[in-house]
N, CA and C atoms of all chains as a GROMACS GRO file, in nm:
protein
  570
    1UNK      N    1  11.356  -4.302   8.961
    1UNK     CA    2  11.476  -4.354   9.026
    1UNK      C    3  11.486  -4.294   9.167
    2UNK      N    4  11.513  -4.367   9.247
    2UNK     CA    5  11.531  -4.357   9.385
    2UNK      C    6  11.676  -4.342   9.379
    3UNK      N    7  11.704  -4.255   9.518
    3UNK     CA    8  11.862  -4.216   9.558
    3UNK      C    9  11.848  -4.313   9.663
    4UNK      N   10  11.997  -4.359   9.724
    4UNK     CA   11  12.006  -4.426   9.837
    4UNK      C   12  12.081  -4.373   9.901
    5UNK      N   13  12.048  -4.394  10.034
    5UNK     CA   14  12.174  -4.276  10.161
    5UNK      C   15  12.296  -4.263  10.128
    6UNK      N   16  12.344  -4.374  10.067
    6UNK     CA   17  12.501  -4.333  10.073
    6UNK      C   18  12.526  -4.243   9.950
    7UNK      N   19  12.461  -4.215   9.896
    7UNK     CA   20  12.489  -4.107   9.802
    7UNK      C   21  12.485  -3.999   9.836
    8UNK      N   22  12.387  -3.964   9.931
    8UNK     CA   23  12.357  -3.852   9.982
    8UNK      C   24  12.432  -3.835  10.074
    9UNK      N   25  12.549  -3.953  10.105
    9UNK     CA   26  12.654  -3.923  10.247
    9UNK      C   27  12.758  -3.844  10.151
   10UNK      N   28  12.750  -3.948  10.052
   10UNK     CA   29  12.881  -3.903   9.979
   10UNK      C   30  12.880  -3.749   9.916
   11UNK      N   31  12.764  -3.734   9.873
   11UNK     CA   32  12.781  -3.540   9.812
   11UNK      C   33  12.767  -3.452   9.974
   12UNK      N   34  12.701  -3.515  10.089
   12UNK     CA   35  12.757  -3.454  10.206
   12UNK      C   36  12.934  -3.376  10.304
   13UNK      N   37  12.946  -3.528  10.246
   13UNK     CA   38  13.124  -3.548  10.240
   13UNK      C   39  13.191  -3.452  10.146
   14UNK      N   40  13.130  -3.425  10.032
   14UNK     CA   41  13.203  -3.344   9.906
   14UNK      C   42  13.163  -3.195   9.984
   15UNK      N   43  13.069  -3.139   9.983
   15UNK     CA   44  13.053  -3.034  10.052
   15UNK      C   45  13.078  -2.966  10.149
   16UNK      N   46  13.111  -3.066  10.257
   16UNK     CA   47  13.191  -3.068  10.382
   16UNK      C   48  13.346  -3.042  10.411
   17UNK      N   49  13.401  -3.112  10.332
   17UNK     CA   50  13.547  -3.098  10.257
   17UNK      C   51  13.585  -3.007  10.233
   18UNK      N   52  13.510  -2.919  10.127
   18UNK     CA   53  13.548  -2.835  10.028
   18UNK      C   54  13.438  -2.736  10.050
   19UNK      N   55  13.534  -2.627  10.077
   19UNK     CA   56  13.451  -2.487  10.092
   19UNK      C   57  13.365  -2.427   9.998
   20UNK      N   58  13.402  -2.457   9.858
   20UNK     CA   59  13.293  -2.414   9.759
   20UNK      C   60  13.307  -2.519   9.698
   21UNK      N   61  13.176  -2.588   9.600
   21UNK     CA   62  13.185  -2.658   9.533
   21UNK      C   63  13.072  -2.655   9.450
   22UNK      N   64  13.154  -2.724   9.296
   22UNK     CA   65  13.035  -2.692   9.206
   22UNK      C   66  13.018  -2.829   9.164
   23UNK      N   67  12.875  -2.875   9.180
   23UNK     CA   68  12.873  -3.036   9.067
   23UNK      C   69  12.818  -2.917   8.938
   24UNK      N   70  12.910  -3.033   8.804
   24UNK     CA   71  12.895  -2.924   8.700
   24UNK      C   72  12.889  -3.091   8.616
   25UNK      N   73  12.870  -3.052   8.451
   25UNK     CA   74  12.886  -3.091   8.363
   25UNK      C   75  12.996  -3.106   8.288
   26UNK      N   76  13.118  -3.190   8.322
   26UNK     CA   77  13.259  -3.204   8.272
   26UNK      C   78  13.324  -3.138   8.344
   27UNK      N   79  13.446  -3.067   8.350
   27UNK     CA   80  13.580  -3.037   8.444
   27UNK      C   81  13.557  -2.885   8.460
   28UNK      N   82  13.641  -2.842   8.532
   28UNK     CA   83  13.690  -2.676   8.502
   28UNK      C   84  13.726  -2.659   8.402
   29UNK      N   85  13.821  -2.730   8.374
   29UNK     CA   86  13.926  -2.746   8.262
   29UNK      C   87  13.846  -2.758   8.124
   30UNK      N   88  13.729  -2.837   8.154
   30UNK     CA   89  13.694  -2.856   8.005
   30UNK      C   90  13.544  -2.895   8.058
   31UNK      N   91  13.469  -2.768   8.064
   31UNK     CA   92  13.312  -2.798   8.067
   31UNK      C   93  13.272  -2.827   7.980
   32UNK      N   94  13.145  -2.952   7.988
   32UNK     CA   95  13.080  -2.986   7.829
   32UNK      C   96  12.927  -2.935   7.833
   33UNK      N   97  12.910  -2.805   7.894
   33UNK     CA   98  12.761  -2.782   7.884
   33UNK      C   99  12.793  -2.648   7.938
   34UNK      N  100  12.677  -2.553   7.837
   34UNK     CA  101  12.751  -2.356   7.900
   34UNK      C  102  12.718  -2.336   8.018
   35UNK      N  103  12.625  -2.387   8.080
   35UNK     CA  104  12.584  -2.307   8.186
   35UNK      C  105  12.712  -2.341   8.288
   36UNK      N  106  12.745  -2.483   8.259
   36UNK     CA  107  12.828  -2.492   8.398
   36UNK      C  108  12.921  -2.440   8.335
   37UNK      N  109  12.978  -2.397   8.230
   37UNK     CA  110  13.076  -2.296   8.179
   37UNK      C  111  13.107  -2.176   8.214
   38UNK      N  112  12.979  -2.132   8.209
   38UNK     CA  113  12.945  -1.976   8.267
   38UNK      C  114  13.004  -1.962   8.426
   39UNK      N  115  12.921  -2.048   8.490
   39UNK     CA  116  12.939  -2.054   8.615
   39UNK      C  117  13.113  -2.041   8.638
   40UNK      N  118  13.116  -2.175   8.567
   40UNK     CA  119  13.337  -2.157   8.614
   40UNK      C  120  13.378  -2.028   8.594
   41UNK      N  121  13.324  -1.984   8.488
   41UNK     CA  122  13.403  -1.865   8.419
   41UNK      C  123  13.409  -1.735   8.530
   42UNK      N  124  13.241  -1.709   8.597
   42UNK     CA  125  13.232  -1.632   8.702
   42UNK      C  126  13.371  -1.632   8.847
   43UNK      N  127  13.310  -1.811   8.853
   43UNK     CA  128  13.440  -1.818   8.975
   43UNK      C  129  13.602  -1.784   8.945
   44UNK      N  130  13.627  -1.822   8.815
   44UNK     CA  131  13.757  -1.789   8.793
   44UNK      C  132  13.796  -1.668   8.781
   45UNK      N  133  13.676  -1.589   8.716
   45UNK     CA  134  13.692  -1.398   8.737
   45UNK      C  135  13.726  -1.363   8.877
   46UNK      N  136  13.645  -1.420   8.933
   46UNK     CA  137  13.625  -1.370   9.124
   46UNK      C  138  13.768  -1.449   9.177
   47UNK      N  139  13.883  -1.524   9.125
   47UNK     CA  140  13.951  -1.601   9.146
   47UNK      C  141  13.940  -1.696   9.300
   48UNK      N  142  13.804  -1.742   9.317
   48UNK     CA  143  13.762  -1.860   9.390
   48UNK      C  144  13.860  -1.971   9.330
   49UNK      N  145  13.878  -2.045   9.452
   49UNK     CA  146  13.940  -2.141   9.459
   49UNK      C  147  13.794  -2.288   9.491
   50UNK      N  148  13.773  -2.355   9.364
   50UNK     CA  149  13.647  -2.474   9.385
   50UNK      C  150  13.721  -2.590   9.324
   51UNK      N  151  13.650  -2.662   9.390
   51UNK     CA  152  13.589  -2.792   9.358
   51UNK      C  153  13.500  -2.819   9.271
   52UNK      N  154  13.560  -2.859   9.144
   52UNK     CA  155  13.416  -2.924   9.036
   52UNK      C  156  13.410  -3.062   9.003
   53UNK      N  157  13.322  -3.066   9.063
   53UNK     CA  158  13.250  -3.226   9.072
   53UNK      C  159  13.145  -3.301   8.941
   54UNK      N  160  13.217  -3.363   8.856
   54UNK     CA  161  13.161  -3.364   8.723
   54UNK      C  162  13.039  -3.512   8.736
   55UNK      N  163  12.938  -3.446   8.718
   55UNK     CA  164  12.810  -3.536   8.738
   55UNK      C  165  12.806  -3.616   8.616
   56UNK      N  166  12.866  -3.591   8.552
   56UNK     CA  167  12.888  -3.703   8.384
   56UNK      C  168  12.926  -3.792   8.386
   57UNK      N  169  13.032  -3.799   8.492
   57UNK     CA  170  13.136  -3.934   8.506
   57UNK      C  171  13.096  -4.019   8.633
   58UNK      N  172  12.978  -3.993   8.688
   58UNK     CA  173  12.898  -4.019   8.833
   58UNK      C  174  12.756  -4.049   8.792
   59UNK      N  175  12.664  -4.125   8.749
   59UNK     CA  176  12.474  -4.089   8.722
   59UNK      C  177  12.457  -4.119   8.878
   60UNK      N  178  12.485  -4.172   8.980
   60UNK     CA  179  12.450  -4.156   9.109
   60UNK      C  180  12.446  -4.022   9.144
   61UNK      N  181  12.576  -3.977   9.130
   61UNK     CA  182  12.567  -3.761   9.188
   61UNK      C  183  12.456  -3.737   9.062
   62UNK      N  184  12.480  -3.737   8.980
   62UNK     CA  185  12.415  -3.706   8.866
   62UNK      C  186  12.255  -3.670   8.950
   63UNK      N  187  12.196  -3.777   8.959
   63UNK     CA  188  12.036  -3.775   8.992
   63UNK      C  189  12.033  -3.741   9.146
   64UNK      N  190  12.126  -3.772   9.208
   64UNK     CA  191  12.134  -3.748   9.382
   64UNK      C  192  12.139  -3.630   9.376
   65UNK      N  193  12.222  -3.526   9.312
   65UNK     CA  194  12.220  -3.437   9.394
   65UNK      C  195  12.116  -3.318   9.327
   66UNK      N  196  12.008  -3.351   9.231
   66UNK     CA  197  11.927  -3.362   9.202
   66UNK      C  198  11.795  -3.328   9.323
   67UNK      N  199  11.768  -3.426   9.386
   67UNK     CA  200  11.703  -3.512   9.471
   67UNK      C  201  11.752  -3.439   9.630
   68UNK      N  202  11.893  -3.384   9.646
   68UNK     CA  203  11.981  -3.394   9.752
   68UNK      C  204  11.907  -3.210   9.749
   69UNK      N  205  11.926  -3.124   9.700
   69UNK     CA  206  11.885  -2.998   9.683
   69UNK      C  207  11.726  -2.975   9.635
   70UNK      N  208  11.672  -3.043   9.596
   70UNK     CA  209  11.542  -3.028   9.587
   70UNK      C  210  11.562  -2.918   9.411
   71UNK      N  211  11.673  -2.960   9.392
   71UNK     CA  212  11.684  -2.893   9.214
   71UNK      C  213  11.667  -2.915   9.104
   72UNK      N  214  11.658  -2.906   8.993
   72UNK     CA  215  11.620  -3.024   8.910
   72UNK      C  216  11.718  -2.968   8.767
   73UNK      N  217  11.791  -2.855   8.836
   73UNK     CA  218  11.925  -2.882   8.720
   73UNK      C  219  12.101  -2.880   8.755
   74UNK      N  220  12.172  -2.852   8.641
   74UNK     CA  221  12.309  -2.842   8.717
   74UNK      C  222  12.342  -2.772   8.642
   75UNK      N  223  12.453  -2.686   8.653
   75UNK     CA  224  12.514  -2.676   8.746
   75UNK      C  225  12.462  -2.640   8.876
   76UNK      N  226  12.532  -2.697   8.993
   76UNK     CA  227  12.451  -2.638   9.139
   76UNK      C  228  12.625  -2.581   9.221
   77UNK      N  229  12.583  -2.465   9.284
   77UNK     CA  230  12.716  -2.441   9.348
   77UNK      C  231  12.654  -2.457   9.508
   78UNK      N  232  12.792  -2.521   9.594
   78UNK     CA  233  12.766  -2.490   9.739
   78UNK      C  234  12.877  -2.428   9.785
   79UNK      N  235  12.839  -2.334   9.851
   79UNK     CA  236  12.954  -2.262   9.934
   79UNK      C  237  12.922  -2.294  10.100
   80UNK      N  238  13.026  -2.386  10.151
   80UNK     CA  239  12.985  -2.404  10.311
   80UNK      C  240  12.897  -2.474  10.330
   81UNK      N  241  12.888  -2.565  10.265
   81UNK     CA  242  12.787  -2.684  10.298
   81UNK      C  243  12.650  -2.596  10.210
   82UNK      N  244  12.638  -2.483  10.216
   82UNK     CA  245  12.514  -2.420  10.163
   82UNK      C  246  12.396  -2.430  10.037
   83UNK      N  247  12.364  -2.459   9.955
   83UNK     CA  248  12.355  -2.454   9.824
   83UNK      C  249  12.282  -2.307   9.809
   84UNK      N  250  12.398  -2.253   9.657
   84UNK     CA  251  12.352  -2.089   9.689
   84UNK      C  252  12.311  -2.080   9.565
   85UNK      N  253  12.303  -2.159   9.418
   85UNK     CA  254  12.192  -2.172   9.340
   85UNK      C  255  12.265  -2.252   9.242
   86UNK      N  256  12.143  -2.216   9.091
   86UNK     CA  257  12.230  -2.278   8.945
   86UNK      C  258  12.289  -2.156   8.923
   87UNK      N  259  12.306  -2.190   8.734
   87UNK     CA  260  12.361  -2.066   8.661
   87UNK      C  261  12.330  -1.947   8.685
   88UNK      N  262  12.164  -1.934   8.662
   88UNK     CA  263  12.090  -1.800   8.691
   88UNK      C  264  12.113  -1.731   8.821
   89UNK      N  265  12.104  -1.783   8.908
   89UNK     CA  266  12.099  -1.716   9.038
   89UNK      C  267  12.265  -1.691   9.018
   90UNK      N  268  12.383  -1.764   9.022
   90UNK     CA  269  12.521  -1.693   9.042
   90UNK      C  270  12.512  -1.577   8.920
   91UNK      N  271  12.494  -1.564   8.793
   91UNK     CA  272  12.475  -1.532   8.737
   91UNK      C  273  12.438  -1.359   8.791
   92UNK      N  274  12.299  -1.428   8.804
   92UNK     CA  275  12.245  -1.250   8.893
   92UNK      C  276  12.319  -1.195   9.012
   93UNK      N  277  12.339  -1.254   9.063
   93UNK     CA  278  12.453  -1.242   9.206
   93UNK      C  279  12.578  -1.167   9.165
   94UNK      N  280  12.660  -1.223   9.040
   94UNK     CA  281  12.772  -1.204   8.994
   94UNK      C  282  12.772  -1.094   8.933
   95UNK      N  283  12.653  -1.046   8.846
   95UNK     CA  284  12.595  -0.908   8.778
   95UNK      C  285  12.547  -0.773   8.861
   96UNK      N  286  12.497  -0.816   8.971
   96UNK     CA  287  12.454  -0.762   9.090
   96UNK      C  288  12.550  -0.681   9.187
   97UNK      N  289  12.702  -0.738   9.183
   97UNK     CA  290  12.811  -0.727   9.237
   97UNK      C  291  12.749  -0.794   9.384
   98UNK      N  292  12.685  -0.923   9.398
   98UNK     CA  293  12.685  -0.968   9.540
   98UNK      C  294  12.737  -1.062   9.576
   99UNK      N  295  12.771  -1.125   9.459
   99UNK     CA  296  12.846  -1.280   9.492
   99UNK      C  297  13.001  -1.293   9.582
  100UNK      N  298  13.033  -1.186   9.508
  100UNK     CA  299  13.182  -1.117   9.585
  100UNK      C  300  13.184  -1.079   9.692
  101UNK      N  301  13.076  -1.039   9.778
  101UNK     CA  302  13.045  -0.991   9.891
  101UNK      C  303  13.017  -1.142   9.962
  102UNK      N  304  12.906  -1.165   9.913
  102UNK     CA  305  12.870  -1.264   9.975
  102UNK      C  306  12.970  -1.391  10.042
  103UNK      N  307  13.098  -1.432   9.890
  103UNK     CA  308  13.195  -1.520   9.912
  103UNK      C  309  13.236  -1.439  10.072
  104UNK      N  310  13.311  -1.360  10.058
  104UNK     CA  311  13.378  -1.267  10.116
  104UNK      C  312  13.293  -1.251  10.281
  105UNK      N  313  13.186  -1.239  10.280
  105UNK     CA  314  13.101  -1.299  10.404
  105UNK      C  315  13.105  -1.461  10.496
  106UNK      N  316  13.119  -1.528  10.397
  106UNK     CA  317  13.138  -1.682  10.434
  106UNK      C  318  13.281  -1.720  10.421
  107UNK      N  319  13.374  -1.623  10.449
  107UNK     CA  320  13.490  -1.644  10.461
  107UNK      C  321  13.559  -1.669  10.351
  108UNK      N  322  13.540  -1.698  10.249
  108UNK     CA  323  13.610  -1.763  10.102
  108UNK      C  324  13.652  -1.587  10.014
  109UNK      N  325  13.855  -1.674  10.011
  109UNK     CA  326  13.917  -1.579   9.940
  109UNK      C  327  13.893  -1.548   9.798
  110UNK      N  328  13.866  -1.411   9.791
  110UNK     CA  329  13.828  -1.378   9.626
  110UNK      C  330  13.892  -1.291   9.572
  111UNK      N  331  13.942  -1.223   9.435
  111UNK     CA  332  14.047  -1.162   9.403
  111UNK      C  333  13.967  -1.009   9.455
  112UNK      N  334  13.987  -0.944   9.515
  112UNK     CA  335  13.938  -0.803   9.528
  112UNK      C  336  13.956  -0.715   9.417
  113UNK      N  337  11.371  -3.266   7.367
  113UNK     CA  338  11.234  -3.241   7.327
  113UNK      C  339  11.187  -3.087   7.319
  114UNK      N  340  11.149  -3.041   7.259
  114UNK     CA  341  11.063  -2.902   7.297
  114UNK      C  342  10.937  -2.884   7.330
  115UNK      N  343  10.926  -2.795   7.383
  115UNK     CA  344  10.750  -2.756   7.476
  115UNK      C  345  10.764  -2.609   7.414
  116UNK      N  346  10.642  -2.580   7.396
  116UNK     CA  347  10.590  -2.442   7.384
  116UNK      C  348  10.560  -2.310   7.462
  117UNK      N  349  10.630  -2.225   7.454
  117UNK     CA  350  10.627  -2.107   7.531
  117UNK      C  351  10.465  -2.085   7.620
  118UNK      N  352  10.377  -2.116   7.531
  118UNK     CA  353  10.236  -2.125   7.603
  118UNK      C  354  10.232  -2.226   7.682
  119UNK      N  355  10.251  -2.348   7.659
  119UNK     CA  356  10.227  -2.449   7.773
  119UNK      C  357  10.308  -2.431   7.954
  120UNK      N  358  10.442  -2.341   7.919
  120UNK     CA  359  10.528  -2.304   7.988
  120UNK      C  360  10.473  -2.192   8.096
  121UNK      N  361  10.386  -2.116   7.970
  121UNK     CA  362  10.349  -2.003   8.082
  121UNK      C  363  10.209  -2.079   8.190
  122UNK      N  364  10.136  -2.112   8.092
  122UNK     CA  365  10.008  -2.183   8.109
  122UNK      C  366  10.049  -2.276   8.292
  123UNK      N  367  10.171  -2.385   8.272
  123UNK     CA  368  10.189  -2.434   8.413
  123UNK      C  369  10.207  -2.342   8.528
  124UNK      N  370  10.299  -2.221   8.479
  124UNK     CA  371  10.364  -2.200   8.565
  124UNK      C  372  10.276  -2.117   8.631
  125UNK      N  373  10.160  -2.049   8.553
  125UNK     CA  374  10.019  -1.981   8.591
  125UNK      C  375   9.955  -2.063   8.722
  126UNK      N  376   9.918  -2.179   8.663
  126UNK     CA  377   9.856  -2.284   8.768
  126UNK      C  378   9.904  -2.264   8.884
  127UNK      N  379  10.055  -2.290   8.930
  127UNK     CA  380  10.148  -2.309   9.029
  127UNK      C  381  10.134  -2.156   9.078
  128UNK      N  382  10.121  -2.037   9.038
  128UNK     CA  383  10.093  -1.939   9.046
  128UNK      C  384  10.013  -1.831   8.980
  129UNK      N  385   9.922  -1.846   9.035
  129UNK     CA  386   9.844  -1.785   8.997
  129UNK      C  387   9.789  -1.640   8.954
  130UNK      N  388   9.879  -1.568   9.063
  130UNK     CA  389   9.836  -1.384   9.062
  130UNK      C  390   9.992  -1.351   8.955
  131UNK      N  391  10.088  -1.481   8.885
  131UNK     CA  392  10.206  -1.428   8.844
  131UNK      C  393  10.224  -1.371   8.711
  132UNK      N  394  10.305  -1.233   8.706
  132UNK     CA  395  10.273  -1.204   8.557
  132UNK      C  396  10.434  -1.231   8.474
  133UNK      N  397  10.366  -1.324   8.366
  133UNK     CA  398  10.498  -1.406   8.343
  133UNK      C  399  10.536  -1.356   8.191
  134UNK      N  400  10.642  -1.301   8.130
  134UNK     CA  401  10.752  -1.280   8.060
  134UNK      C  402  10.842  -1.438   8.008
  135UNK      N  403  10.766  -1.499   7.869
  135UNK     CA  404  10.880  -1.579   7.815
  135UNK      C  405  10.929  -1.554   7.710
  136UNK      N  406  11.047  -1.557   7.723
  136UNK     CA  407  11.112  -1.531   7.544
  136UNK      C  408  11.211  -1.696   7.473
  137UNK      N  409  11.179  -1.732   7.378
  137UNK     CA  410  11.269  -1.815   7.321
  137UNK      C  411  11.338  -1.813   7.259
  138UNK      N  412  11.484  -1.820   7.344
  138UNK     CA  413  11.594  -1.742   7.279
  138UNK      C  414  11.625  -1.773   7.126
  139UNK      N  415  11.618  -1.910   7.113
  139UNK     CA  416  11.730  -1.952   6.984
  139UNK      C  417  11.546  -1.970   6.862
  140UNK      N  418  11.434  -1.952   6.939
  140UNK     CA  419  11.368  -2.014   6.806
  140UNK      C  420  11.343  -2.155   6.761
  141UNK      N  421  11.400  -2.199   6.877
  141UNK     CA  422  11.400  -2.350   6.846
  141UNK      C  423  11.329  -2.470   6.949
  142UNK      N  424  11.211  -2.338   7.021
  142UNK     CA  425  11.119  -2.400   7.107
  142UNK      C  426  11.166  -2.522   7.245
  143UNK      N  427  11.342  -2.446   7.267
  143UNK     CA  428  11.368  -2.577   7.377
  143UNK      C  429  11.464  -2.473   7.447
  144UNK      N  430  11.507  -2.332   7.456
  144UNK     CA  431  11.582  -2.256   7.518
  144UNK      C  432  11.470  -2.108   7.557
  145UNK      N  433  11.434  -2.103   7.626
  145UNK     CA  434  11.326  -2.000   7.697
  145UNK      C  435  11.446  -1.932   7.792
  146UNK      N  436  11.381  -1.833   7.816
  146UNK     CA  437  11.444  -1.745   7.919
  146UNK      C  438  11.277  -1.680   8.001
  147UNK      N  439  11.286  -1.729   8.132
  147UNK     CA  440  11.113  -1.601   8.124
  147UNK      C  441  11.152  -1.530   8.281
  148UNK      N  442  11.075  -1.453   8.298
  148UNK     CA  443  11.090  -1.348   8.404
  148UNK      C  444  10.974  -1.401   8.498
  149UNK      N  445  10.927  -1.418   8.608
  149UNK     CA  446  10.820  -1.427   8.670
  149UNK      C  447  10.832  -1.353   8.789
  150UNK      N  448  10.721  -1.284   8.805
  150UNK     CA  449  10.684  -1.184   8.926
  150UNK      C  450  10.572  -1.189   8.986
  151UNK      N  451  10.538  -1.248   9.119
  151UNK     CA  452  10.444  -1.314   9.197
  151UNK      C  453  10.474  -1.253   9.336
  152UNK      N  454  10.358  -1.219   9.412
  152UNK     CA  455  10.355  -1.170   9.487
  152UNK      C  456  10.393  -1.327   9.601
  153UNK      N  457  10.390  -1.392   9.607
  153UNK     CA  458  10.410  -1.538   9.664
  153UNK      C  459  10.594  -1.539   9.678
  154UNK      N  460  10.612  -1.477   9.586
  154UNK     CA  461  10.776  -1.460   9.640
  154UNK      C  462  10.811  -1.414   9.700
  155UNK      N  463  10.735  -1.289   9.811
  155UNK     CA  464  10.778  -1.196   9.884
  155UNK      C  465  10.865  -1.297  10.009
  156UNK      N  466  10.983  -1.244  10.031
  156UNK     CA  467  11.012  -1.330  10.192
  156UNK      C  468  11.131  -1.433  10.158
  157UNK      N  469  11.099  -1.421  10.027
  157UNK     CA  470  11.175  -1.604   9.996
  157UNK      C  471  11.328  -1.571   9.963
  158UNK      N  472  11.396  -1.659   9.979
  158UNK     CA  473  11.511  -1.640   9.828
  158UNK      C  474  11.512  -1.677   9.792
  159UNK      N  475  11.627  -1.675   9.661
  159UNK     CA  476  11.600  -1.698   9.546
  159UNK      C  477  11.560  -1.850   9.505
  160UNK      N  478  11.676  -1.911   9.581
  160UNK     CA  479  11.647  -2.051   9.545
  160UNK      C  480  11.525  -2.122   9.557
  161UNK      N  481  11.472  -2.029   9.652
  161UNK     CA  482  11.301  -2.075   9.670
  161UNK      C  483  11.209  -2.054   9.592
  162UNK      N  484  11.220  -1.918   9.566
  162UNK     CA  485  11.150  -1.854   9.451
  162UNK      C  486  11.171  -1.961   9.320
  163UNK      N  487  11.292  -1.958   9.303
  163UNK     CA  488  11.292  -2.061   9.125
  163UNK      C  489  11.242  -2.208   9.218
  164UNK      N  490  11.274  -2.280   9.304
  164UNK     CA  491  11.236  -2.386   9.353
  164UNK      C  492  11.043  -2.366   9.287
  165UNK      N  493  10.985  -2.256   9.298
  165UNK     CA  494  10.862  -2.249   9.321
  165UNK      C  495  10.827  -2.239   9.182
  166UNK      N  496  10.907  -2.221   9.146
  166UNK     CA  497  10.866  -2.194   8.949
  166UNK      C  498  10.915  -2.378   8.949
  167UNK      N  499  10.997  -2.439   8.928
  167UNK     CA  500  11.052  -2.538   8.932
  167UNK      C  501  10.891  -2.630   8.946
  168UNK      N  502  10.859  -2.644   9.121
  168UNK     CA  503  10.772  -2.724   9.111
  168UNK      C  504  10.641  -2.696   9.040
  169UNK      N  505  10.592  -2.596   9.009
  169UNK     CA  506  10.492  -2.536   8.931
  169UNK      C  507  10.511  -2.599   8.764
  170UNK      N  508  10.631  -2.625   8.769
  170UNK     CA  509  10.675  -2.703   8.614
  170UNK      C  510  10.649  -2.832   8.588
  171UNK      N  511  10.652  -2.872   8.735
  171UNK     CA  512  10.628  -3.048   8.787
  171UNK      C  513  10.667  -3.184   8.738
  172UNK      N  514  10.812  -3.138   8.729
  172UNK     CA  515  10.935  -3.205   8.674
  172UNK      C  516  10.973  -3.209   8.552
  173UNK      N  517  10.942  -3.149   8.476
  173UNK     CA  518  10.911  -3.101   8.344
  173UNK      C  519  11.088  -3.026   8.335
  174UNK      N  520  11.112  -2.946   8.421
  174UNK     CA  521  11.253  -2.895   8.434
  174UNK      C  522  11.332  -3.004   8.460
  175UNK      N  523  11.466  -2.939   8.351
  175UNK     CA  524  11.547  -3.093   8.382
  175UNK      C  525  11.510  -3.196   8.271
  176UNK      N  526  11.416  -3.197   8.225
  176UNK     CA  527  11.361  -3.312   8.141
  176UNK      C  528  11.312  -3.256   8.033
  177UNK      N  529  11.149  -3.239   7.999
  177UNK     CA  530  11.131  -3.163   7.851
  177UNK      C  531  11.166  -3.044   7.806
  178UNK      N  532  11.205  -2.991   7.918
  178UNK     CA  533  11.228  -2.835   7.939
  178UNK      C  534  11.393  -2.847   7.950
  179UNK      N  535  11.486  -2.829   7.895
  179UNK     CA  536  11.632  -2.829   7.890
  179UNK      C  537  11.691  -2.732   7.954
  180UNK      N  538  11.642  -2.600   7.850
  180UNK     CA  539  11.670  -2.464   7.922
  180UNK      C  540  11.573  -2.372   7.924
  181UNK      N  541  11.564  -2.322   8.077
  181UNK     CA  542  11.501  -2.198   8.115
  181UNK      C  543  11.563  -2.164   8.223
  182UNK      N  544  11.638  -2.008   8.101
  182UNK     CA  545  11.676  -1.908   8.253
  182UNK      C  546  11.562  -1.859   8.321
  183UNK      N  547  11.611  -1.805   8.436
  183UNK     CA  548  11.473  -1.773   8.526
  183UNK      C  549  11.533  -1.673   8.550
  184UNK      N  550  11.443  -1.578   8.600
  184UNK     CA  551  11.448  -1.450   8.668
  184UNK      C  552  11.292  -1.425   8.745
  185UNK      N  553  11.332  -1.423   8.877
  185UNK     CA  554  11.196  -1.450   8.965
  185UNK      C  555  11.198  -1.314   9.004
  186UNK      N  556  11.140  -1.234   9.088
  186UNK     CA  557  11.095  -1.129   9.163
  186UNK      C  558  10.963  -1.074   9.223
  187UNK      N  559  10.964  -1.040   9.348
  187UNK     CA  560  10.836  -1.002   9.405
  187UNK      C  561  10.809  -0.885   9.369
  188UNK      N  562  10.658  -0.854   9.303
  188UNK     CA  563  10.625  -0.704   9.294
  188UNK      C  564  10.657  -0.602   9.386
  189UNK      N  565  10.703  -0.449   9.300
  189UNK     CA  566  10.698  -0.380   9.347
  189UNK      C  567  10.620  -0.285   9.457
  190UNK      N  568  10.633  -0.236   9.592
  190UNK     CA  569  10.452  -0.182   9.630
  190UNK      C  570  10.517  -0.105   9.608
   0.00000   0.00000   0.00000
């Protein structure tokens, strides 16, 4: 399956918008897959304020942003237009004590 | 689908070659791996590159037959 530009405008647009953002698997509110679970769970510890962009209810984001990051799973987080990984990498970041720093570098409020 | 911890290491060998690779399967049920890889080819990179590099070494296989694998990449110690 091929992506077409405007998909790739449109998760441009989502990233652009919104200072952090996660395409995940179902809501904040109600993830349907752990990893993107995990992930929320991290941001909500660090009390980040995101955007979750549910690729379930989208197969265009779904495979675009896929294709759009050169990734081949999800959850994917971007902070600042950036993409700063999946589960594993926030994961290690978050265990590491760097993710907090890092937010905190790119300007994004986190609970200290 | 599941793939086998050997076939897993076996690609990711190819794609890297000098890497000494660590897989474990968590649940036993030949479709949740966790593996460690440490390649001198990672030096320089981050992370996202580093798993990008395990990723294509998998050659789309991630995402698809491969469901879950945590990763944990790192460049040897000198």
């Amino acid at each position: 399956m091929t992506t077409n530009a405007t998909v790739f405008d449109r998760i441009k647009q989502d990233i652009s918008d919104n200072t952090v953002v996660l395409f995940m698997k179902g809501t904040p509110v109600f993830p349907q897959c752990g990893f993107s679970a995990a992930v929320v769970q991290i941001l909500t510890h660090l009390g980040v304020k995101f955007k979750g962009i549910d690729v379930l209810s989208d197969p265009e984001i779904r495979q675009g942003i896929k294709e759009f990051s050169s990734w081949p799973t999800i959850p994917q987080l971007y902070v600042k237009g950036e993409f700063v990984g999946g589960c594993d990498i926030v994961r290690e970041m978050f265990e590491a004590g760097e993710l907090g720093d890092f937010l905190t570098e790119k300007g994004v409020a986190t609970r200290a | 689908m599941a793939m086998d911890a050997a076939t897993i290491e076996r690609l990711i060998r190819d794609g890297l070659p000098d890497a000494q690779i660590t897989i474990e399967d968590l649940r036993g049920d030949g479709d949740h791996y966790a593996a460690h890889v440490v390649s001198a080819a990672f030096k320089g990179k981050t992370r996202v590159q580093q798993h990008q590099m395990v990723y294509q070494a998998l050659r789309g296989r991630m995402g698809n037959e491969l469901h879950a694998l945590a990763l944990q990449t790192s460049a040897p110690e000198d």
